[in-house]
C-alpha positions as YAML, in Angstrom:
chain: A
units: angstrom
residues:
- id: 1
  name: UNK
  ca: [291.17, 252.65, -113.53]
- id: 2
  name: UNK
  ca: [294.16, 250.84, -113.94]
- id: 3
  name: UNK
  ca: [296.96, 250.82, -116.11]
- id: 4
  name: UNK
  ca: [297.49, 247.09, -115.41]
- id: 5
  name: UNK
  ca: [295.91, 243.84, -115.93]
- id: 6
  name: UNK
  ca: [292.57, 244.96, -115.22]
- id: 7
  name: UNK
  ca: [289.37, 243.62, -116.46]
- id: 8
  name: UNK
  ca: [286.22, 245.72, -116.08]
- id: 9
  name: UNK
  ca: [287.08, 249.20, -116.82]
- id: 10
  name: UNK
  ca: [284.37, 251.93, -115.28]
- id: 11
  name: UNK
  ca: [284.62, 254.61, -118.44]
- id: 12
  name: UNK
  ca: [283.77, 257.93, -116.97]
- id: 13
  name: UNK
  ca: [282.98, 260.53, -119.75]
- id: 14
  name: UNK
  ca: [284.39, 263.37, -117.09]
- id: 15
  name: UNK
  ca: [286.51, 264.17, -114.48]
- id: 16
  name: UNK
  ca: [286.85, 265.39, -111.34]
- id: 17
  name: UNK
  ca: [287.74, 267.98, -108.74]
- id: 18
  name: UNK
  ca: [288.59, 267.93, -105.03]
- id: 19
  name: UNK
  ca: [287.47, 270.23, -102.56]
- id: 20
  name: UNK
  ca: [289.48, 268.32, -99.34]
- id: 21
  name: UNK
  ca: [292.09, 270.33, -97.47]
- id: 22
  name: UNK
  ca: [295.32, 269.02, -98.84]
- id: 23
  name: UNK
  ca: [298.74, 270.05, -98.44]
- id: 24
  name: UNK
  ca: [298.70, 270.38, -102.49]
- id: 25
  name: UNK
  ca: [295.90, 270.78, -105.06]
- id: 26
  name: UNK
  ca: [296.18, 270.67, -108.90]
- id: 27
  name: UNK
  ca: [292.66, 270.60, -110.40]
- id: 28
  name: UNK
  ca: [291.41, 271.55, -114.12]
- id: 29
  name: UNK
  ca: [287.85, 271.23, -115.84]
- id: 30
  name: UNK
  ca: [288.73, 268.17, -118.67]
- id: 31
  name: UNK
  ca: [285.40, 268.25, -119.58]
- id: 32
  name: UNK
  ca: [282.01, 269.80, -119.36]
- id: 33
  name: UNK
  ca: [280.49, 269.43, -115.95]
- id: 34
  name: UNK
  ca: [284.02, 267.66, -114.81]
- id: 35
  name: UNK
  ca: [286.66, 268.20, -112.89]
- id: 36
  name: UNK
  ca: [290.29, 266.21, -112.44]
- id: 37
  name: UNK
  ca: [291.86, 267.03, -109.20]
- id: 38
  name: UNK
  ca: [295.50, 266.00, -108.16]
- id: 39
  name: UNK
  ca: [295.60, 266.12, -104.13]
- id: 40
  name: UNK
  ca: [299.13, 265.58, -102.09]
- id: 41
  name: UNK
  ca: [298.81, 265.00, -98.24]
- id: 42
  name: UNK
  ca: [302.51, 265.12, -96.87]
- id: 43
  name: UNK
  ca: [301.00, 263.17, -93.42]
- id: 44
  name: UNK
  ca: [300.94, 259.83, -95.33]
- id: 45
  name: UNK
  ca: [302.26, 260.89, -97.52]
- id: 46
  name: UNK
  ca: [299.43, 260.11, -99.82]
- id: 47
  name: UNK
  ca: [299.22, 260.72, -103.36]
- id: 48
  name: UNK
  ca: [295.42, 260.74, -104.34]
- id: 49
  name: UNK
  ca: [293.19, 261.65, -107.75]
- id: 50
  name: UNK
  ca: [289.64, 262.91, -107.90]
- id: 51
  name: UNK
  ca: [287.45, 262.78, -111.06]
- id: 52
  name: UNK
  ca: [283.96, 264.57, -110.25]
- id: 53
  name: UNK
  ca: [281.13, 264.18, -112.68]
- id: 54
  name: UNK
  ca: [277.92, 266.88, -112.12]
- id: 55
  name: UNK
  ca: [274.90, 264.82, -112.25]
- id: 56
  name: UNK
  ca: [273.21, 267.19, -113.69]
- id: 57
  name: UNK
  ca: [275.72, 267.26, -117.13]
- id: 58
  name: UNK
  ca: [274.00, 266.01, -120.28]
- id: 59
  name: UNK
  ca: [277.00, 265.72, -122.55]
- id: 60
  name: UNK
  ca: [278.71, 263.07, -120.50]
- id: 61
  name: UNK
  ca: [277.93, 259.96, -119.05]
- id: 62
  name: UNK
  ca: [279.41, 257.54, -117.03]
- id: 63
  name: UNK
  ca: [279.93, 254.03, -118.56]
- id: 64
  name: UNK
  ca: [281.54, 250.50, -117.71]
- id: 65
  name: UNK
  ca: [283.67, 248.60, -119.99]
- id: 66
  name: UNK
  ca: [285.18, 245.13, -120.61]
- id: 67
  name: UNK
  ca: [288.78, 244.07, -121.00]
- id: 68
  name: UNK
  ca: [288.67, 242.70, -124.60]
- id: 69
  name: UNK
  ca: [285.21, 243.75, -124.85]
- id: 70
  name: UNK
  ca: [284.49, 239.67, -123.23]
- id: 71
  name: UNK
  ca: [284.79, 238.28, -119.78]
- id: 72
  name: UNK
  ca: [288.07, 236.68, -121.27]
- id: 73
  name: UNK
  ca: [291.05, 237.64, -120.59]
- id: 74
  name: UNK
  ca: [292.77, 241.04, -119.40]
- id: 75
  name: UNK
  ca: [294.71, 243.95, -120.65]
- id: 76
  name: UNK
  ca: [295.91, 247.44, -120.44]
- id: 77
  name: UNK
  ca: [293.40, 250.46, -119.47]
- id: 78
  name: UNK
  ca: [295.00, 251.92, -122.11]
- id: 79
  name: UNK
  ca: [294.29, 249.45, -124.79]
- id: 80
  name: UNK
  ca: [290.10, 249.45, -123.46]
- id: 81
  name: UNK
  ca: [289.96, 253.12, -123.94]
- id: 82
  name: UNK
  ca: [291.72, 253.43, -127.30]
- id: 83
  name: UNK
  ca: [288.82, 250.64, -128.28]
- id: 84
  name: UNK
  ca: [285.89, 252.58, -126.62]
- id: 85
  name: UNK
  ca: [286.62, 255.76, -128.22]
- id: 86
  name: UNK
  ca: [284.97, 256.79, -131.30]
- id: 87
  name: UNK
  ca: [285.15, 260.24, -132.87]
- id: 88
  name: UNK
  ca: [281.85, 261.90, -131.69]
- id: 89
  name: UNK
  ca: [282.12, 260.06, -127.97]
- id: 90
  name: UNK
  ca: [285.10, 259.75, -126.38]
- id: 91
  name: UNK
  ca: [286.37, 258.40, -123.54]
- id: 92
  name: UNK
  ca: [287.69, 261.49, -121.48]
- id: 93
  name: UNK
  ca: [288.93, 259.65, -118.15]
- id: 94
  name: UNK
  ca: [288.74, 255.85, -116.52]
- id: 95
  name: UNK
  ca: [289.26, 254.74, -113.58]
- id: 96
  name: UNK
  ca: [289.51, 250.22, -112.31]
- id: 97
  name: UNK
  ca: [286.64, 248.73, -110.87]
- id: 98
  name: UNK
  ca: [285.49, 245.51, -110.25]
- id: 99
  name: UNK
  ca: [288.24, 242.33, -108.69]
- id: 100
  name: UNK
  ca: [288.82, 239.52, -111.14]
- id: 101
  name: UNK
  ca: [290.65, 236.68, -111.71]
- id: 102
  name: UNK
  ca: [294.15, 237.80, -112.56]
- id: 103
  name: UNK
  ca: [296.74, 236.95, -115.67]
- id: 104
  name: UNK
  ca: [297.91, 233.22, -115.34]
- id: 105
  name: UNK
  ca: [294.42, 231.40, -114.43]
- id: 106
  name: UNK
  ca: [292.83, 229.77, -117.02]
- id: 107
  name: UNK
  ca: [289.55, 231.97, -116.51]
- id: 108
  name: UNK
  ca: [291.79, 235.07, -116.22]
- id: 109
  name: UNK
  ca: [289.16, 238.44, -116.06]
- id: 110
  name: UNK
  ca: [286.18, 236.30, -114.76]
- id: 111
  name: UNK
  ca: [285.00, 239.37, -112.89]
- id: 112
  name: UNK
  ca: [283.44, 239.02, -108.82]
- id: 113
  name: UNK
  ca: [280.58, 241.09, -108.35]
- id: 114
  name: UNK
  ca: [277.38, 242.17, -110.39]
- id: 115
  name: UNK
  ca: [278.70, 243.73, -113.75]
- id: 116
  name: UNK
  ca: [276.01, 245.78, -116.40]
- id: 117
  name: UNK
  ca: [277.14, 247.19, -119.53]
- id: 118
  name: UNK
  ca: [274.15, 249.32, -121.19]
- id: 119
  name: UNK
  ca: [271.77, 247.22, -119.65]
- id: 120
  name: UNK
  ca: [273.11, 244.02, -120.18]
- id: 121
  name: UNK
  ca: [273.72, 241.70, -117.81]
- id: 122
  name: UNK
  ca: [277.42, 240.63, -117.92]
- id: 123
  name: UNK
  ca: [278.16, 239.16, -114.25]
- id: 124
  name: UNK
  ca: [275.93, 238.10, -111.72]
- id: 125
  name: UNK
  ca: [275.39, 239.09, -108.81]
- id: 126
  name: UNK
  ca: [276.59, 237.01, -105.95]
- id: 127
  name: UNK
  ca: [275.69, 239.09, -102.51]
- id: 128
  name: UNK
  ca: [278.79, 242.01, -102.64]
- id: 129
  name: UNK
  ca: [278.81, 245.48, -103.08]
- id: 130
  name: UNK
  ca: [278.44, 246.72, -106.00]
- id: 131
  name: UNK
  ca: [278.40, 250.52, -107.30]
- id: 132
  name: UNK
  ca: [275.30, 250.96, -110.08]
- id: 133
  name: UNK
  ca: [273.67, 253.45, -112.83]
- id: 134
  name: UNK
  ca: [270.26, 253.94, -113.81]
- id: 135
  name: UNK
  ca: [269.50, 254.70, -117.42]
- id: 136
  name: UNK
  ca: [268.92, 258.33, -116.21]
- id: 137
  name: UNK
  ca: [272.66, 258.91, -114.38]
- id: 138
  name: UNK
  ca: [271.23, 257.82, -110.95]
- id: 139
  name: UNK
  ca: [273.90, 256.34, -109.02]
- id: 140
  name: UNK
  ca: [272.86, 254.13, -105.92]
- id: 141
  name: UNK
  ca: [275.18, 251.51, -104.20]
- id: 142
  name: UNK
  ca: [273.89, 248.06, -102.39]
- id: 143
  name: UNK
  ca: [274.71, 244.67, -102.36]
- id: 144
  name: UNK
  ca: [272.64, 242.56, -104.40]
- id: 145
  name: UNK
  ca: [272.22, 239.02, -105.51]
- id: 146
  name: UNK
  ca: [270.37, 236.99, -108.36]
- id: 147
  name: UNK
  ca: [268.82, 233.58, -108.53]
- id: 148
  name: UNK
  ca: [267.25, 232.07, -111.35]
- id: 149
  name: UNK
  ca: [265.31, 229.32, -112.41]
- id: 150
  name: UNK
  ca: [265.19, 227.38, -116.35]
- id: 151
  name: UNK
  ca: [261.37, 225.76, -116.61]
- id: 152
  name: UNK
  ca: [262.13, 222.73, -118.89]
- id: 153
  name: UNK
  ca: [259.91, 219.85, -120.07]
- id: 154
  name: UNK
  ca: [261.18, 217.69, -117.35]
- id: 155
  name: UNK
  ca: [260.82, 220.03, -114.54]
- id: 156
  name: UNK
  ca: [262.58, 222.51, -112.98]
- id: 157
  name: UNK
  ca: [266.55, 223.19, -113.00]
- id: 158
  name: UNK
  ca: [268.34, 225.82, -110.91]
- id: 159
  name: UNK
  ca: [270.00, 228.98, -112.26]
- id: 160
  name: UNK
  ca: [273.08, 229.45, -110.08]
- id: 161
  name: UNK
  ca: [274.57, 232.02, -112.60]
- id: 162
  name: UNK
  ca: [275.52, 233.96, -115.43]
- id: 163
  name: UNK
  ca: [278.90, 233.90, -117.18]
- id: 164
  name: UNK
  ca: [280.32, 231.97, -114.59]
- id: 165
  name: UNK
  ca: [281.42, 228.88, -113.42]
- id: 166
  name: UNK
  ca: [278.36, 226.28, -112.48]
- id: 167
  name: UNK
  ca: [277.27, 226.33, -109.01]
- id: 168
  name: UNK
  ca: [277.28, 222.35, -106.78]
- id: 169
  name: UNK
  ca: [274.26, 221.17, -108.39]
- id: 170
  name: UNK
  ca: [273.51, 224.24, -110.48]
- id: 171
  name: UNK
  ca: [273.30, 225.61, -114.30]
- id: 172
  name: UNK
  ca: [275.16, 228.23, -115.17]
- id: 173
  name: UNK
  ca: [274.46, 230.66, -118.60]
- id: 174
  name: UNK
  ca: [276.59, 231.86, -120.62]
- id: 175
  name: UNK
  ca: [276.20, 235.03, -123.25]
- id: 176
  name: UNK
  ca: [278.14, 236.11, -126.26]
- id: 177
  name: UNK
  ca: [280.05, 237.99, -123.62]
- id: 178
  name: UNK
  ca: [281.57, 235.31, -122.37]
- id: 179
  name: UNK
  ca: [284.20, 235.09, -124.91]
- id: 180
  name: UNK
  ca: [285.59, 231.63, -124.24]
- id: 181
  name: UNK
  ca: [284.88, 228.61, -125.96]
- id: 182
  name: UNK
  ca: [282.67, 225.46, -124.43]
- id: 183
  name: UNK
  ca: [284.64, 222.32, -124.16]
- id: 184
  name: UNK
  ca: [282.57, 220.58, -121.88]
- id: 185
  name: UNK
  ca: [278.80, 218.50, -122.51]
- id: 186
  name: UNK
  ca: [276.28, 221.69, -122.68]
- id: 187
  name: UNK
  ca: [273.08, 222.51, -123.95]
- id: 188
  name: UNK
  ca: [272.66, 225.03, -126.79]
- id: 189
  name: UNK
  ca: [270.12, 227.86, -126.81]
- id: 190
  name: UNK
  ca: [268.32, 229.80, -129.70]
- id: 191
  name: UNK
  ca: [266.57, 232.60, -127.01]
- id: 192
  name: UNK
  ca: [263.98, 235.54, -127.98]
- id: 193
  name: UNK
  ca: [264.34, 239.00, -126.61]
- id: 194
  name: UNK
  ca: [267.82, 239.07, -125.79]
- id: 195
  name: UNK
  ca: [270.40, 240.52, -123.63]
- id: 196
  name: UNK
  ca: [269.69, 239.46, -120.73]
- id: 197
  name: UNK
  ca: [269.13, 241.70, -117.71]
- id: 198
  name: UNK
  ca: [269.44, 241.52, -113.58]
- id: 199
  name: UNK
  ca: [265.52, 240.62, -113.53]
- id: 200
  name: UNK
  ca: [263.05, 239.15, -116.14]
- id: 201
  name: UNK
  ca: [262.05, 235.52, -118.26]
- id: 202
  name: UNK
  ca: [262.92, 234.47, -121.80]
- id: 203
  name: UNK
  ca: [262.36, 232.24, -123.79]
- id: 204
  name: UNK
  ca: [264.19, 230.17, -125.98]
- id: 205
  name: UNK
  ca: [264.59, 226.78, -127.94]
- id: 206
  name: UNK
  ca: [266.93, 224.07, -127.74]
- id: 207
  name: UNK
  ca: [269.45, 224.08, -130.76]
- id: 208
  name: UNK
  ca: [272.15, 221.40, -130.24]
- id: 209
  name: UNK
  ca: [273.69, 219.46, -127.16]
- id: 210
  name: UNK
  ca: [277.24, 219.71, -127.97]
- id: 211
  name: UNK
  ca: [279.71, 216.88, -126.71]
- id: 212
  name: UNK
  ca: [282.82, 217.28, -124.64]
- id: 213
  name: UNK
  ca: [285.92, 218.90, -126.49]
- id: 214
  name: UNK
  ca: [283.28, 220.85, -129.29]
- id: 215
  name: UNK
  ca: [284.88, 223.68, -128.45]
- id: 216
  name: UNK
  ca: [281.44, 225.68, -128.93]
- id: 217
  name: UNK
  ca: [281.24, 229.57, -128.61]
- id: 218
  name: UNK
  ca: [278.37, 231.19, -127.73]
- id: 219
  name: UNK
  ca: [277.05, 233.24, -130.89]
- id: 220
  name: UNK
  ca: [274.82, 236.80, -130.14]
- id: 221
  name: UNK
  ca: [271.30, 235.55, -129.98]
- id: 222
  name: UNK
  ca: [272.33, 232.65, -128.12]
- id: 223
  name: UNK
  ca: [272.43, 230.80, -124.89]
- id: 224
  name: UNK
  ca: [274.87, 228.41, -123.43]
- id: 225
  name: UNK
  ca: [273.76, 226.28, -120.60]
- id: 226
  name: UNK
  ca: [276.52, 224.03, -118.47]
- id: 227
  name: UNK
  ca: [275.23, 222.05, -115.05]
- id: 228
  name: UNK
  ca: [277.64, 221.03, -112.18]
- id: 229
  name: UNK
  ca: [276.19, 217.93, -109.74]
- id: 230
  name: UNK
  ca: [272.74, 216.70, -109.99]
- id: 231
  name: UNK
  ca: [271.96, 219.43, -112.42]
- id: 232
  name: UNK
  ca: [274.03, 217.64, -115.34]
- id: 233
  name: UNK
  ca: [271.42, 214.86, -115.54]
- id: 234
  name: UNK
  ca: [268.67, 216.97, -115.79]
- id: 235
  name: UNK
  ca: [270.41, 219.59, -118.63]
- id: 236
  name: UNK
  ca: [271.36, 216.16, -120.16]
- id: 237
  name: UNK
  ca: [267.10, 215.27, -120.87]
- id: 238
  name: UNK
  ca: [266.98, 218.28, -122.93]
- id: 239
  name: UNK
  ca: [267.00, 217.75, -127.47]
- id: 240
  name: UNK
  ca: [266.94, 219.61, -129.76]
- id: 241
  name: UNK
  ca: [263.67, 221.83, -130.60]
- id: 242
  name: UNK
  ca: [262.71, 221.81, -126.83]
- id: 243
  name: UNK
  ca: [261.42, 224.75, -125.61]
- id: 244
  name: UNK
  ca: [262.25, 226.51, -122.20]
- id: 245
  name: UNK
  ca: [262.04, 229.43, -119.88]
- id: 246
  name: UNK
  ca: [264.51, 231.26, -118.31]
- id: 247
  name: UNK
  ca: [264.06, 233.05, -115.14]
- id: 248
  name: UNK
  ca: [266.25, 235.28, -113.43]
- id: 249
  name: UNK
  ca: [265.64, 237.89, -110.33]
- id: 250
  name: UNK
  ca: [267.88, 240.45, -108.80]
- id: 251
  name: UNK
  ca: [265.66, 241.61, -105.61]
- id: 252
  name: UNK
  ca: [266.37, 245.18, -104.44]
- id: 253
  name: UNK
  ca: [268.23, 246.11, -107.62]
- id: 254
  name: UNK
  ca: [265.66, 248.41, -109.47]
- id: 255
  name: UNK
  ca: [264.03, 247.91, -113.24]
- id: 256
  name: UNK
  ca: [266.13, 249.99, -115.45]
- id: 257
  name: UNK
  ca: [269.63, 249.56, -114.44]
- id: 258
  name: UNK
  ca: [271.85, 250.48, -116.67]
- id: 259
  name: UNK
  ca: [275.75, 250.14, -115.78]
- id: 260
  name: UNK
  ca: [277.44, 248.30, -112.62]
- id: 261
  name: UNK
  ca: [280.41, 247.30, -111.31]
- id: 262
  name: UNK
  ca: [281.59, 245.10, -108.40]
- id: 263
  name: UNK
  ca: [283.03, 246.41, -105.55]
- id: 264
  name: UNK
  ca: [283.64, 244.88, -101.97]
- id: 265
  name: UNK
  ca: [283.43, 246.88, -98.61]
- id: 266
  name: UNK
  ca: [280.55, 249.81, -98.27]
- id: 267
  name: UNK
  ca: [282.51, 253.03, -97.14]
- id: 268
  name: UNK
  ca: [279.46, 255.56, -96.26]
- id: 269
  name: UNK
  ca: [276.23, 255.18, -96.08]
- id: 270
  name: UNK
  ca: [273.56, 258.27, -96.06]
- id: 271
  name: UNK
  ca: [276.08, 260.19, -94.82]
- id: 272
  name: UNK
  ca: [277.61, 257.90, -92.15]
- id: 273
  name: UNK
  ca: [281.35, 256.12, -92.40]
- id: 274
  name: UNK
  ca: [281.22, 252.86, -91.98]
- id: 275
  name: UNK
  ca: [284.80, 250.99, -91.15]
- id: 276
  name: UNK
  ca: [286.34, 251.86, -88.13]
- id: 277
  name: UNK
  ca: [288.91, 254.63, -88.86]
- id: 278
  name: UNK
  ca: [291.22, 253.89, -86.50]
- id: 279
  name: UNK
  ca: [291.41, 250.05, -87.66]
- id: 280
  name: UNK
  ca: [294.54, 248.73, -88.18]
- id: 281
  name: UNK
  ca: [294.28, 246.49, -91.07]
- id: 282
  name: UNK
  ca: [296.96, 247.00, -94.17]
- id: 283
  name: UNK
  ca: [297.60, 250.20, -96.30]
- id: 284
  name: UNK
  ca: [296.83, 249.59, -99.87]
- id: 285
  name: UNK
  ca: [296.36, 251.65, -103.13]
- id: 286
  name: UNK
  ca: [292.86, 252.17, -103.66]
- id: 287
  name: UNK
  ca: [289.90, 252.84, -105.60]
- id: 288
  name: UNK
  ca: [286.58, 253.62, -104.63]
- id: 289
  name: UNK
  ca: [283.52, 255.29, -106.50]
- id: 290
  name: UNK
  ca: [280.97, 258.12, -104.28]
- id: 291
  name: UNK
  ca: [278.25, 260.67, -104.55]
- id: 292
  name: UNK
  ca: [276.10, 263.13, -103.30]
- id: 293
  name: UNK
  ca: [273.14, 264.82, -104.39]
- id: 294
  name: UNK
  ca: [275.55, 266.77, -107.08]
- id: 295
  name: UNK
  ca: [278.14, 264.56, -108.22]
- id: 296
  name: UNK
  ca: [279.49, 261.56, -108.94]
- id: 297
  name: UNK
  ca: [283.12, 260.75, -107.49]
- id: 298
  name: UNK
  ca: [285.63, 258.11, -108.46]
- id: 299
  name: UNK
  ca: [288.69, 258.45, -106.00]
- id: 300
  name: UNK
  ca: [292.04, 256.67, -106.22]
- id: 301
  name: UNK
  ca: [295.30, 256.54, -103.56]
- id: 302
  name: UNK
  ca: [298.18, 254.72, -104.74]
- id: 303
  name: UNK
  ca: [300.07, 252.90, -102.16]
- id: 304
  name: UNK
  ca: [302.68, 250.69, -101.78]
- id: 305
  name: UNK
  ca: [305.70, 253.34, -102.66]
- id: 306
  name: UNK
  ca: [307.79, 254.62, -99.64]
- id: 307
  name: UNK
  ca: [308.49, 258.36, -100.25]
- id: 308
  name: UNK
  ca: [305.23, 258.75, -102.84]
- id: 309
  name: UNK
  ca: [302.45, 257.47, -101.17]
- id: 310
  name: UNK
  ca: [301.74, 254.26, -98.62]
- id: 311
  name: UNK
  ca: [298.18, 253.67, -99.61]
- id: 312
  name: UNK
  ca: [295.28, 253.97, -97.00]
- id: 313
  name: UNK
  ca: [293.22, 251.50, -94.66]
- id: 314
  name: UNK
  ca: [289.79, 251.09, -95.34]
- id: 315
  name: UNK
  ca: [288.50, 253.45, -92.64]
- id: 316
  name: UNK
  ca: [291.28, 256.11, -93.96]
- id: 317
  name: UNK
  ca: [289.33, 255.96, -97.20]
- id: 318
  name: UNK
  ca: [285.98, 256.07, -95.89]
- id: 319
  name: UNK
  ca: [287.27, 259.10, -93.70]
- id: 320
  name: UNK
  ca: [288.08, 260.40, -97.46]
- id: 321
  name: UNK
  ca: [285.21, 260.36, -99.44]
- id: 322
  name: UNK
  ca: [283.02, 261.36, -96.31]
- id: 323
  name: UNK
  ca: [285.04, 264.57, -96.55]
- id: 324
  name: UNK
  ca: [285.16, 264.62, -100.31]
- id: 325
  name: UNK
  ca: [281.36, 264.96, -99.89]
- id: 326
  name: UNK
  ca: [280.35, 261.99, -100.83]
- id: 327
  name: UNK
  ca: [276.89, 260.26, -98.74]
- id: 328
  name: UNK
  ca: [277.31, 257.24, -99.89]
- id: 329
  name: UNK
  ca: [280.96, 255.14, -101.59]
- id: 330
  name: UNK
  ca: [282.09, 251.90, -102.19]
- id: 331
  name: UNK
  ca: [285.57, 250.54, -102.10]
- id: 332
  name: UNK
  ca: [286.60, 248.80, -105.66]
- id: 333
  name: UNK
  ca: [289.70, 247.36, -106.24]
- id: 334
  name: UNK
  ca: [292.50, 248.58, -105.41]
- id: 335
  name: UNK
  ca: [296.45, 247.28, -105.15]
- id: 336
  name: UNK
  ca: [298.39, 247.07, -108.38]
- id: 337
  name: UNK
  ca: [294.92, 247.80, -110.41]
- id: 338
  name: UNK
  ca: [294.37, 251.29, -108.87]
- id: 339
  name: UNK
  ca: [294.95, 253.79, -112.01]
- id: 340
  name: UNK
  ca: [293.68, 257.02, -112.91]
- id: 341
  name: UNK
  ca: [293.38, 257.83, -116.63]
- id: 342
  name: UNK
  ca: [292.63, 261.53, -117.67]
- id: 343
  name: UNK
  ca: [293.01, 262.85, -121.33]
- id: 344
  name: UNK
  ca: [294.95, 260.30, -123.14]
- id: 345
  name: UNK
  ca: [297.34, 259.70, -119.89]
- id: 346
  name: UNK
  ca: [298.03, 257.82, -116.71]
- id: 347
  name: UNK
  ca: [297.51, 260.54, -114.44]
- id: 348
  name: UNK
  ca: [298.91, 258.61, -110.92]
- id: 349
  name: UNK
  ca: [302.01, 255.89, -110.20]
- id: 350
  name: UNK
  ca: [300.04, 252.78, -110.20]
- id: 351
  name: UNK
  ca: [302.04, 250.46, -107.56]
...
């Protein structure tokens, strides 16, 4: 979580508690089957926050969240929770999650990684880490990536994306997630059996073939397609009342996934930690999402704060959730977006 700029909010529906040997240890239950635990290690010093979430617990759930409730644009973890919560299911602690393009770029919150809300697929996978749900709570982390294919009645275009910009020579496709507005040539979509998903086909119908400067936003039930290269003069063959197919495949990544978020470097794997952790690269806050056969764990160390806590090197946090009990974690992101929300407050200093 973060109490920052930061754009794809994982919403956990409990917390956590440590069992690490720390110098001190604040923990409480803030929810059934979860635990919040406050850990101080004087050796850093490091200042670090554990939610744990019993897998077995059928009154919470683990969830991901946008910024805005879009791709577009950033804001406070705050300000996604107080939207998120509703009256009979509320948001009960958050953590940050996936990098993204930060405040000041034009396409500030694209996101980097694979990104699932409820089954839809927001971000695409482009070959990094990424931490994912099933629809029945089962966590699993791999890297993954997606290609995809649109079948029109001039042949064959490449998918190089979803919500993002187009690929050299590629289309990209845009949902009502998006959130920005198309000002450049593109091709619009009426499509059945929407939202999309990691794998599967659709089909859909040309509607229009908006000019440049249109300013056209994508509408739920619709597709927007842009092309970069080569791929422009094949989207440009396309009228209205054409029909096509759209393919796209996510190998590895199972049918039935449910939430995901984007991470970057693999901490443990079955058990085994995987950076080197005596490696010398920086000290940064950090945020990084576990399990075992039990739980689910979303960790954070703030950094960057001389006296508080320094932050830790990657093999310094794998070394962590190894001995948090965690088989298998994931790094997220970390620096001035690590933040740990618990119970209507920022529970940690984010740097």
């Amino acid at each position: 979580m973060r109490l920052e700029l930061r754009r794809l909010w994982l919403v956990l529906l409990v917390l956590v508690a440590a069992t690490c040997v720390a110098d001190t240890v604040s923990e409480r239950m803030v929810a059934p089957g979860v635990s919040y635990a406050a850990l101080r290690r004087e050796a850093g010093p490091w200042e670090i926050r554990v939610l744990r979430v019993a897998r077995d617990e059928k009154r919470v759930r683990l969830e991901t969240a946008l910024a805005q409730g879009t791709v577009k644009g950033v804001e406070t973890l705050s300000a996604t929770i107080k939207r998120e919560t509703q009256p009979e299911d509320y948001v009960v602690a958050a953590v940050n999650a996936d990098f993204f393009v930060m405040a000041g770029n034009p396409l500030a919150g694209t996101l980097c990684g694979l990104t699932l809300r409820r089954g839809e697929l927001v971000m695409t996978a482009r070959n990094r880490p990424a931490a994912v749900l099933m629809a029945d709570g089962t966590p699993r982390i791999g890297t993954f990536s997606t290609s995809g294919s649109l079948q029109t009645p001039g042949g064959t275009i490449s998918v190089g994306g979803v919500n993002q910009e187009p690929p050299k020579d590629s289309v990209s496709v845009f949902t009502a997630r998006y959130g920005w507005a198309q000002t450049l040539p593109c091709v619009v979509l009426k499509c059945e059996g929407l939202p999309l998903t990691p794998t599967g086909q659709w089909k859909a119908t040309v509607l229009e073939t908006p000019a440049a400067g249109s300013n056209r936003e994508v509408a739920e039930g619709e597709l927007i397609l842009r092309a970069a290269g080569t791929a422009q003069d094949a989207l440009s063959r396309l009228k209205p009342g054409d029909a096509v197919t759209l393919k796209l495949d996510t190998p590895d990544l199972p049918a039935g996934a449910s939430e995901a978020v984007g991470g970057s470097t693999v901490l443990v794997r079955d058990g085994r930690v995987l950076p080197d952790p005596k490696g010398t690269d920086p000290r940064h806050p950090r945020t990084a999402f576990g399990y075992n056969s039990r739980e689910i764990l979303l960790v954070t160390v703030d950094g960057r704060q001389t006296g508080w806590s320094v932050g830790m090197r990657m093999g310094e946090l794998a070394s962590l959730m190894a001995e948090l009990g965690c088989t298998d974690a994931v790094n997220l992101d970390g620096g001035g977006s690590t933040t740990a929300w618990v119970r209507g407050e920022v529970t940690n200093r984010p740097s």
